[in-house]
N, C-alpha and C positions, 0 to 999 in steps of 0.2 A: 168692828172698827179697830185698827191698828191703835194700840198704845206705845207711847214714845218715854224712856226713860233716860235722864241724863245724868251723866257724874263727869270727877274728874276736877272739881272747882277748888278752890280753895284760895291760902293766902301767897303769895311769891314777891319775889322784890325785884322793883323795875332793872331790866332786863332780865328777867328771868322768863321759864319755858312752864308752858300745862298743858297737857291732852286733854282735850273733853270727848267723851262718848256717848254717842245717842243711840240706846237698846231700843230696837222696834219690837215687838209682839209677832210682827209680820213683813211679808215681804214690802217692801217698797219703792218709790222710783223718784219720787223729786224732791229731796232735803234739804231743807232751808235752816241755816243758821242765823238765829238773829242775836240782840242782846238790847238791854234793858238797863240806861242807868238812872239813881235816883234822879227823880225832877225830868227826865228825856223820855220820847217816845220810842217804843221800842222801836229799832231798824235791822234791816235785813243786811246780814255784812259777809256769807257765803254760800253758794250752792253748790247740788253736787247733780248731777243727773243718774240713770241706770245706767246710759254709756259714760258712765266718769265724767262726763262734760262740768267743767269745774266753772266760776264766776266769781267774783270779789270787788268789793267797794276800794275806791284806790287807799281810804288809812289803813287796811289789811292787807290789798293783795303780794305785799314782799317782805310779810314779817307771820303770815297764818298759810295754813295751807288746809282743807277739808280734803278726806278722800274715805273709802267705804271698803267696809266686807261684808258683801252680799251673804255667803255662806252663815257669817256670824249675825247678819242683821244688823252691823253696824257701822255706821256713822261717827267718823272721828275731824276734832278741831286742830289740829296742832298748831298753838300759838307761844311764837317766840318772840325774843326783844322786847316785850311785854312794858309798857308803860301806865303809867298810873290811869289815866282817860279812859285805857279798855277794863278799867274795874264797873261791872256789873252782872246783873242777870245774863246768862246764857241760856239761850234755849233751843231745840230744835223745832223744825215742825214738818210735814206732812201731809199736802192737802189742805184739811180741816184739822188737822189733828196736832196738838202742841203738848211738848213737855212739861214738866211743871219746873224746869229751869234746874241750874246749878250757880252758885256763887262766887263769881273771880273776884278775889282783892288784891289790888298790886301796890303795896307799901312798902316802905322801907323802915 
């Protein structure tokens, strides 16, 4: 079974930029980016397919972008303009298979 690992979190101040990276173990094909914040359900706020086919929820899709390097195994979030509401868990998943998250904070 593929294991998914993520980094890249941290704290930034609203406007500000982070990369998140999701390491697979293995190869992959349908990457789901979601996030987690306190007291919310987690939701799904970007995809990515093997053919790049990209997808986004509309609070993301003009301020995040996902996109992948197959050879590396990896899955990347670039999110910008970054406002305090996208402060949460980030996670990737795969299938069945889920990261154990990375941590955005966007403070000032």
């Amino acid at each position: 079974q593929v294991q998914l690992v993520e980094s890249g979190g941290g704290l930034v101040q609203p406007g500000g930029s982070l990369r998140l990276s999701c390491v697979a173990s293995g190869d992959v094909f349908f990457v789901g980016w979601y996030r987690q914040a306190p007291g919310k359900e987690r939701e799904l706020i970007a995809t990515i397919n093997a053919w790049h086919r990209k997808s986004y929820i509309d609070d993301v899709k003009d301020r995040f972008a996902v996109s992948r390097d197959d050879a590396k195994r990896t899955t990347y979030l670039q999110m910008n303009v970054l406002k305090p509401e996208d402060a949460a868990v980030y996670y990737c998943r795969e299938s069945n298979t889920w990261g154990r998250g990375t941590q955005v904070t966007v403070s000032s």
